[in-house]
C-alpha positions in Angstrom: 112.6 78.7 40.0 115.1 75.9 40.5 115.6 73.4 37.4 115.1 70.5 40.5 111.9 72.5 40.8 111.0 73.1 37.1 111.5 69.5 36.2 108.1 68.6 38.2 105.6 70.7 36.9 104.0 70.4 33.9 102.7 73.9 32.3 103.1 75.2 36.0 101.3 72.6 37.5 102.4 69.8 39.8 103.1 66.2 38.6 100.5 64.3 40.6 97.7 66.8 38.8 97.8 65.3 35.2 97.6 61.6 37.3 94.6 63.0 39.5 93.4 64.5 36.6 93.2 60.7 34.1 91.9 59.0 37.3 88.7 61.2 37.8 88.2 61.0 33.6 88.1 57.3 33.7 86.1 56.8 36.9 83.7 59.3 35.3 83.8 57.3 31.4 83.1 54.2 33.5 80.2 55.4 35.6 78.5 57.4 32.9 79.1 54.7 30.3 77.9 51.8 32.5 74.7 53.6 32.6 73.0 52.0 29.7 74.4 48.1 30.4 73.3 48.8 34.0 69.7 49.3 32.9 69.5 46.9 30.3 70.6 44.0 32.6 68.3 45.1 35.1 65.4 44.9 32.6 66.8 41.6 30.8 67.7 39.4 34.3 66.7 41.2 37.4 62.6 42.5 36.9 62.1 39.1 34.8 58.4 37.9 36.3 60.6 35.1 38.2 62.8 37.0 40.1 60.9 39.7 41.4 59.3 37.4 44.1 62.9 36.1 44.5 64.8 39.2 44.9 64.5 40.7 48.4 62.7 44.0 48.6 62.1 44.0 44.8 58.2 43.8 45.2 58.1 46.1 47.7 60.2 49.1 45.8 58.4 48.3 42.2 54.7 48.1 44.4 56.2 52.0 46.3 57.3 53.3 42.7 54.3 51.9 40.8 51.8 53.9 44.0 53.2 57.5 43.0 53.3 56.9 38.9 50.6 54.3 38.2 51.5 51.0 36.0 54.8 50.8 34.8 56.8 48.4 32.3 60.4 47.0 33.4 62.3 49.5 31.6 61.0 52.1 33.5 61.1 50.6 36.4 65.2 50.1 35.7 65.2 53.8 34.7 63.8 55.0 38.1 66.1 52.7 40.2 68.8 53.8 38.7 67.6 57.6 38.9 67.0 56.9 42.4 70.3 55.7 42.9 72.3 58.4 41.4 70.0 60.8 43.3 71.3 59.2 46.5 74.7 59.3 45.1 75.2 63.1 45.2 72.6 63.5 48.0 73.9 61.7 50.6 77.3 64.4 50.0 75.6 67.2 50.3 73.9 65.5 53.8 77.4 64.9 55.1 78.6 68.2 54.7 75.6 69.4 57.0 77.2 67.2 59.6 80.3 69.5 59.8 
C-alpha cells in the first residue's frame, strides 16, 4: 500500500465513509427526534376545532380514520397521521423497487 494511498483511509476505510457515515446519523437524530414536536404541534395548532374545517382534506382523513377505529381524541388522531406517514415513507421504497 502506497503512503499517497494510506493517508486516505481511515482504519482501512475510505475518507468519504466517516462523512457519509455523520450525515445519515444526523438526518436520522433529526427525523426520529422531530417525532414528538411534530405530533404535539399537530394536536396544539393544526386539529384545534377551528381549523379542521379550514384545513383542506383534514375532515375528510379524521372522518376515514375515525370509520375504521370509532371516536378518537386529537392526540390520536396526530399519532395515526404521523404513523401513516412514516408507513408511506418506507413503503413507497419498497414499491419503487418493484418497478425495476
Amino acid at each position: 500500500m502506497s503512503q499517497a494511498n494510506s493517508s486516505r483511509e481511515f482504519l482501512g476505510h475510505p475518507e468519504g465513509l466517516g462523512f457519509l457515515f455523520g450525515s445519515e446519523m444526523w438526518e436520522r437524530f433529526s427525523f426520529y427526534g422531530m417525532r414528538a414536536p411534530i405530533v404535539l404541534c399537530m394536536v396544539n395548532h393544526l386539529l384545534s376545532p377551528d381549523r379542521v374545517g379550514v384545513v383542506l382534506g383534514l375532515g375528510e382523513l379524521k372522518r376515514a380514520l375515525e370509520f375504521f377505529s370509532g371516536p378518537l381524541a386529537a392526540q390520536q388522531v396526530a399519532s395515526l397521521i404521523y404513523g401513516l406517514y412514516t408507513s408511506l415513507v418506507y413503503l413507497t421504497a419498497i414499491l419503487d423497487m418493484g418497478r425495476n
